[in-house]
C-alpha positions as CSV (number, residue, x, y, z in Angstrom):
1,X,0.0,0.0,0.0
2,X,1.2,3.7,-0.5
3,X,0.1,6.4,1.0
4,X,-2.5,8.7,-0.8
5,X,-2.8,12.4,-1.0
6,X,-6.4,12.6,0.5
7,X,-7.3,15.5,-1.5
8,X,-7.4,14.2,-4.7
9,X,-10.3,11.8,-3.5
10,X,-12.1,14.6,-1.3
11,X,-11.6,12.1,2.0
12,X,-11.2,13.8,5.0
13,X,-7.0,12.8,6.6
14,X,-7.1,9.4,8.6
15,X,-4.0,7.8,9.1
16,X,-6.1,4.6,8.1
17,X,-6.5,5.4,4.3
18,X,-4.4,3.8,2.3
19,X,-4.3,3.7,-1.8
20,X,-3.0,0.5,-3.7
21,X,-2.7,0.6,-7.5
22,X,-5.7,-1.6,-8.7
23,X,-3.8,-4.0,-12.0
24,X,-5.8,-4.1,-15.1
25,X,-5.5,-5.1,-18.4
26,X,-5.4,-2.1,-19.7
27,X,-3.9,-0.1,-16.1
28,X,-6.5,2.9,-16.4
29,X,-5.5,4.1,-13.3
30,X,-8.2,2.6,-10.9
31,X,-7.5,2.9,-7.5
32,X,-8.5,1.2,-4.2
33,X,-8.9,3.4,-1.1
34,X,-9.1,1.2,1.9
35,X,-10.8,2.7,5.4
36,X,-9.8,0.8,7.9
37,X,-11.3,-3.1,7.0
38,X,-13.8,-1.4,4.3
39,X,-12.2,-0.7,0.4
40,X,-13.6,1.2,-1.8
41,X,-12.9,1.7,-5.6
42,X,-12.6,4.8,-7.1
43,X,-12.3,5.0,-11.0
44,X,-10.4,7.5,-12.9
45,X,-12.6,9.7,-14.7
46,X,-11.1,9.4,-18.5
47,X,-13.9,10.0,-21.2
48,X,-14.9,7.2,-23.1
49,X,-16.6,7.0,-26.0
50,X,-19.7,4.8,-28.2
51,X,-18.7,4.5,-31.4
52,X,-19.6,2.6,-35.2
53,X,-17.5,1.5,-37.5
54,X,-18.5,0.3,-41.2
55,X,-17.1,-2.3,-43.0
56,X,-16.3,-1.4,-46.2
57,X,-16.6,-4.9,-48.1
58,X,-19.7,-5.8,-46.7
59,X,-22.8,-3.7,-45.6
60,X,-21.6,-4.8,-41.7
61,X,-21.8,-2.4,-38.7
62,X,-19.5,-2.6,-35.4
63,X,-20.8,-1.2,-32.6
64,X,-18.1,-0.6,-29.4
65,X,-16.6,1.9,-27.0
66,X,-13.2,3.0,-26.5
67,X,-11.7,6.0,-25.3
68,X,-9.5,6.7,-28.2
69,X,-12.5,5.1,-31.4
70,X,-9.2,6.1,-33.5
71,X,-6.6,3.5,-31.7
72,X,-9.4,1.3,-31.2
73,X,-10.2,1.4,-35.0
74,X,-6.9,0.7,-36.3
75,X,-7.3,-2.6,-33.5
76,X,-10.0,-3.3,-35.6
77,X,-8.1,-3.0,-38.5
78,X,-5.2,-4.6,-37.4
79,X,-7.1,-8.1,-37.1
80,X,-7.1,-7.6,-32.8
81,X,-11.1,-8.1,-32.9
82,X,-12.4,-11.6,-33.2
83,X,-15.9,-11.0,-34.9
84,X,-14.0,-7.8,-36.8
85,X,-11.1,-9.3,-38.4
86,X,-13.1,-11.3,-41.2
87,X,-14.3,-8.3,-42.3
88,X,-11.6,-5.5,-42.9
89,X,-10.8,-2.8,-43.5
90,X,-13.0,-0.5,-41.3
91,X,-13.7,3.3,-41.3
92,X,-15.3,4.8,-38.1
93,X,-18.4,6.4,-39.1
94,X,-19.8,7.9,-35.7
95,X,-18.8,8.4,-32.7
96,X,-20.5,9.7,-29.6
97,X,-18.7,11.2,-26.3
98,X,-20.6,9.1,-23.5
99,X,-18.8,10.2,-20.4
100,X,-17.1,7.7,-18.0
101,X,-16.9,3.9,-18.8
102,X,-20.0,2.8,-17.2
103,X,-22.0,5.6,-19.2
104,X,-20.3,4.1,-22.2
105,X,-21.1,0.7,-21.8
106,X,-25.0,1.7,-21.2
107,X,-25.1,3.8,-24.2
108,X,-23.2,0.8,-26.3
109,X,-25.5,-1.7,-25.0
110,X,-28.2,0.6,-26.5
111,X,-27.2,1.3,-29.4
112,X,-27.3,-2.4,-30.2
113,X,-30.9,-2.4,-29.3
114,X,-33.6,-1.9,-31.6
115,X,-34.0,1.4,-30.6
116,X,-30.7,2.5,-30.4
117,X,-29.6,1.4,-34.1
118,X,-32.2,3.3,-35.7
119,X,-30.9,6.0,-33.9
120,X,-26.9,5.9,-34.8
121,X,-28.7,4.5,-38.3
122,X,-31.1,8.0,-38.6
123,X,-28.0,10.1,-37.2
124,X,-25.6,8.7,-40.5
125,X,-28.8,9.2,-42.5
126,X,-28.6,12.8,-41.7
127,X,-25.3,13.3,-41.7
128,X,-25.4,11.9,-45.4
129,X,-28.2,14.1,-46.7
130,X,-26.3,17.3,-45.4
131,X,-22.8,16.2,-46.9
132,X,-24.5,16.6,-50.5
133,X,-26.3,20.1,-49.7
């Protein structure tokens, strides 16, 4: 454990607060903040975003979130992506700031509803129609 400036997490100074480096796959910089017996995570606040990517041999849509869409594309690209790699190349055609990862992964998980693909689907629409005004 390693000492933690309290500030930073708005937590009153207690010589029982400790920070340890949480280890993830990708290391985002989550944090554990222990009082006493009781931990508590605290998540970085990076932006994240929803995104769609086309595939441009086959009339195929990718719906993920990331929060760089452009490293993540070139992933895609790059044959990383199981279900993508079959059909490159990709180009990103939306993307969608959607705030912290768990905002992400809601607004991801709609978009692959019903509801939420004819909305990314009527958003390219428009976009489309005003590129040839």
């Amino acid at each position: 454990m390693v000492e933690h400036d309290l500030a930073k997490v708005g937590v009153a100074s207690s010589s029982l607060v400790s920070r340890s480096k949480k280890s993830t796959s990708k290391d985002r910089g989550a944090f554990f903040v222990s009082f006493g017996f009781v931990i508590f995570e605290i998540m970085d606040s990076e932006n994240y975003f929803v995104y769609v990517i086309s595939s441009e041999v086959t009339n195929k849509f990718y719906v993920g979130m990331s929060a760089d869409p452009y490293d993540r594309l070139k992933q895609h690209n790059s044959g990383h992506s199981q279900y993508t790699k079959g059909f490159r190349p990709w180009k990103l055609v939306y993307s969608e700031l959607a705030g912290n990862r768990e905002e992400a992964r809601k607004l991801e998980k709609y978009f692959k509803t019903g509801a939420g693909r004819k909305r990314w689907k009527k958003i390219l629409e428009d976009q489309n129609l005003n590129r040839h005004i």
